[in-house]
N, C-alpha and C positions, 0 to 999 in steps of 0.2 A: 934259436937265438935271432937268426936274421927274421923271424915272421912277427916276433916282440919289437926288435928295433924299427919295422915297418909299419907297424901298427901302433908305437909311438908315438912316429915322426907324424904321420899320418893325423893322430888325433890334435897333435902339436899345430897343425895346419888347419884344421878345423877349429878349432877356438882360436886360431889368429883372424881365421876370416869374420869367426862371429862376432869378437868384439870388433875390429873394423866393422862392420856392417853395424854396432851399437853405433857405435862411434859418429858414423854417418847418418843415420835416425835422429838422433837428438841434436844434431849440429843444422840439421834442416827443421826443427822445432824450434829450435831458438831464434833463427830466424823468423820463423812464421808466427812467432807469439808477439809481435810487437804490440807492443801497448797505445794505444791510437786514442788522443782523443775524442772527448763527443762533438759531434757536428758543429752545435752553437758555440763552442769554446775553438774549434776550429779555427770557425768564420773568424770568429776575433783576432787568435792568430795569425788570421791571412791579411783583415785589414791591417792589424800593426805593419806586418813586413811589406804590406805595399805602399806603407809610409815611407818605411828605408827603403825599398825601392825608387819611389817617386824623387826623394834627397839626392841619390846617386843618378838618377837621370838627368837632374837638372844640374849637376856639379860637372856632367862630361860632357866633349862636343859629341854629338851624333857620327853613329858609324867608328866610336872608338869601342875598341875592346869591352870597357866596365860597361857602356852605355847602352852596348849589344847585349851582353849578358843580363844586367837589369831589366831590360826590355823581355829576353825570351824568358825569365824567370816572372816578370808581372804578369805576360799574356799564359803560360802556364798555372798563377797563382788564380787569375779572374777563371779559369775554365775550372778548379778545381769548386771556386766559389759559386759558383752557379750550378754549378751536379751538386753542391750538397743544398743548395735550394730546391733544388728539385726533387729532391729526399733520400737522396743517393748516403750509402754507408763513407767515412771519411776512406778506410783505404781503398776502396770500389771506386771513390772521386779520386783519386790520387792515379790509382791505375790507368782508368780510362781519361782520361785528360791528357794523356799523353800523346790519343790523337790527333790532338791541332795540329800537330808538325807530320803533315802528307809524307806518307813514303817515297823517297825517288826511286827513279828506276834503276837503279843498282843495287838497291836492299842496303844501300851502306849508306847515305844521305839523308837530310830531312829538311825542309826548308820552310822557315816564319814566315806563313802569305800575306800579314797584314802590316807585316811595318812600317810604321811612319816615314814618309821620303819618300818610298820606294825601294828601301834598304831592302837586300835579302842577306838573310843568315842564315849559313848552313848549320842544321841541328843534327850530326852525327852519333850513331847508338853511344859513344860514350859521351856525349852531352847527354843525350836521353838518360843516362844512367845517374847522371850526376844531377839533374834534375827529380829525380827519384830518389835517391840520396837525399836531397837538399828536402825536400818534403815530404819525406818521412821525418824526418830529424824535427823539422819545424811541427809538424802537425802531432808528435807522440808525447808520451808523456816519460 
């Protein structure tokens, strides 16, 4: 009796882990299936939102909050647009464009080296995140 209820509980545990373990497979698939526009419909994309961009830069004074953010989302939208000139896949551009912003030297920092002014802004991994967010959103279908 006790080697039935151990070999129960047992298998009980083994189909908890496998569906968990489904569970977690197809939850990292649906991520990874994003539906990404083609390149030329991209670009388009990118020129419209650096219209709204370009509106809310000139609507703030420099060095405010919106006018920071606009700014490090334009100089990330022009880098994705030139890797897809260059014949780059749109998430491959999206990806790697995320280089502009130099690692600091504490792994936790990032900072915009061309701002106008002389302004720096720090681009921390959750900016970085949110910038990745923000274009995939923009660039998928």
């Amino acid at each position: 009796m006790k080697r039935t209820f151990a070999n129960q509980s047992l298998m009980s545990l083994v189909a908890g882990f496998f569906l968990f373990g489904i569970l977690m497979l197809t939850a990292n698939r649906s991520e990874a299936q994003t539906n990404w526009m083609q390149p030329a419909q991209a670009q388009q994309a990118i020129k419209t939102e650096m219209g709204n961009l370009r509106n809310i830069v000139a609507a703030n004074p420099p060095a405010s909050a919106s006018y920071n953010d606009a700014m490090i989302h334009a100089y990330y939208y022009k880098a994705i647009y030139a890797r897809l000139e260059e014949g780059m896949t749109v998430p491959d551009a999206v990806n790697s464009s995320l280089s502009i912003f130099p690692m600091g030297g504490n792994n936790q920092s990032f900072d915009v080296v061309a701002m106008p002014s002389g302004i720096t802004v720090p681009v921390d991994k959750a900016k970085r995140a949110g910038l990745l967010l923000d274009a995939t959103a923009l660039l998928s279908q």
